[in-house]
N, C-alpha and C positions, 0 to 999 in steps of 0.2 A: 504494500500500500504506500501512497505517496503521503509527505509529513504534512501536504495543504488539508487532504480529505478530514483530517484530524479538529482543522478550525472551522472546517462547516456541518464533523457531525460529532453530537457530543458522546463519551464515552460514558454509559451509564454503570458507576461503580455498585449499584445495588443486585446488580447480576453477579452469584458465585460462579455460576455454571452459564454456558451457554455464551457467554458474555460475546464471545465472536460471532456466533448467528446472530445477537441483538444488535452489534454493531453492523452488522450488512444490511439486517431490515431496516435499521433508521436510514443507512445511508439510500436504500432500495425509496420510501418511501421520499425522501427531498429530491429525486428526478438521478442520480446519481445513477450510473451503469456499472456492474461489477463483471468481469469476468473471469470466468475458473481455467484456469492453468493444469493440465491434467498430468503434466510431463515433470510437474516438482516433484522434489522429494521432502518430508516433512517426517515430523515424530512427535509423539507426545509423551511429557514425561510420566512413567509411571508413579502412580498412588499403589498404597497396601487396601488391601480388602476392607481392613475395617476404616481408616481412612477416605475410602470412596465412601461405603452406604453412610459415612455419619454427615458427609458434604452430601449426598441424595436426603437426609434428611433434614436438613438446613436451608435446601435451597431454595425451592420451592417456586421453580422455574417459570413452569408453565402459567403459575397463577400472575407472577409479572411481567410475562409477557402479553395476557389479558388486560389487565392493570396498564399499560403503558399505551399499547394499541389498540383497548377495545376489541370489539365483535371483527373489525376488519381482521385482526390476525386471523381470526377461526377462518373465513375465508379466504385468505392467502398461505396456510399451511394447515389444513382440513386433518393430516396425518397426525400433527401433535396432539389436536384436540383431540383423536380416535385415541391415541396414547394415553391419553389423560382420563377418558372414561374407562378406559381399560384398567388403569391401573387403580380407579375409582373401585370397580367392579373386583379385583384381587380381595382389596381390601374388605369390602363388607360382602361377600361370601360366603363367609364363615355365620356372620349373624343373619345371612338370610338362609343358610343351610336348615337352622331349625325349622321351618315351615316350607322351603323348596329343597329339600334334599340335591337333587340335580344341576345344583348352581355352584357344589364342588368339582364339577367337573371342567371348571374352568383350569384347576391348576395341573392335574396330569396332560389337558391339551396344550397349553401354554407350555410347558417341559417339556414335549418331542416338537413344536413348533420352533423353538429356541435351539434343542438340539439341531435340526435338520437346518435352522438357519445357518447354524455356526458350523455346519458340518463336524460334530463329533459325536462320540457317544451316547445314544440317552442318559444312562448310569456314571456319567462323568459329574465333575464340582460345576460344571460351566452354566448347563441350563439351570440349575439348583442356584448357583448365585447372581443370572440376570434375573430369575423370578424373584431374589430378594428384593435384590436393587431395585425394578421393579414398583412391589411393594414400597420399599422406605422413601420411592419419589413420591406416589400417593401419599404418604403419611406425611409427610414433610409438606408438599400440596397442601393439606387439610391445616398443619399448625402454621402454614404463613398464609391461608386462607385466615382462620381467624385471632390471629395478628394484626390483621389489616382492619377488620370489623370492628 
């Protein structure tokens, strides 16, 4: 990115996570054109396992991304919001299990859906801990939901 982009879009420090998608959509939305460079090479630093889910549950991404952009984000990236009921629906599974039994069955499909994404194992740690993470973004969603209220 060039160091001008930086004085016409601002950098919003209240994003832990994400903070680079939110910085393209601001710039996406002031007329500004990005384009993706496929031939870089890039890396992101690793975090530890328990260090990722405690920032999944701190961040609470999607809800400030609602928060900032309103109902237009839902319409300009439809996948997060599906993401964000989804992981709504993890969550209170369990308390609608008593009266719908059948609504458990979200988490062994969500486990070979994750596996076959990632091409490994079913029975491996992988799919076991994106369905945390997962989870702890919902949950984290809900305490910076009513944070904000």
């Amino acid at each position: 990115m060039k160091k001008e982009l930086f004085s016409v879009v601002n950098y919003d420090e209240r994003f832990k996570r994400s903070e680079d998608f939110e910085f393209v959509i601001s710039a996406y939305q002031k007329g500004i054109k990005m384009h993706r460079c496929s031939g870089l090479k890039y890396f992101h630093i690793g975090r530890s396992g328990k260090r990722y889910l405690k920032e999944m549950i701190y961040s609470g991404t999607y809800v400030l991304f609602l928060r900032k952009h309103g109902l237009w984000y839902v319409k300009f990236n439809p996948k997060h919001f599906a993401a964000f009921v989804f992981r709504i629906a993890l969550i209170y599974a369990i308390p609608l299990a008593f009266f719908f039994p059948f609504v458990l069955m979200i988490y062994p499909v969500t486990w070979v859906s994750y596996a076959i994404n990632a091409k490994m194992p079913i029975f491996s740690r992988g799919p076991a801990f994106k369905l945390l993470a997962e989870m702890m973004k919902g949950i984290g969603e809900h305490l910076y939901l009513l944070k904000l209220i």
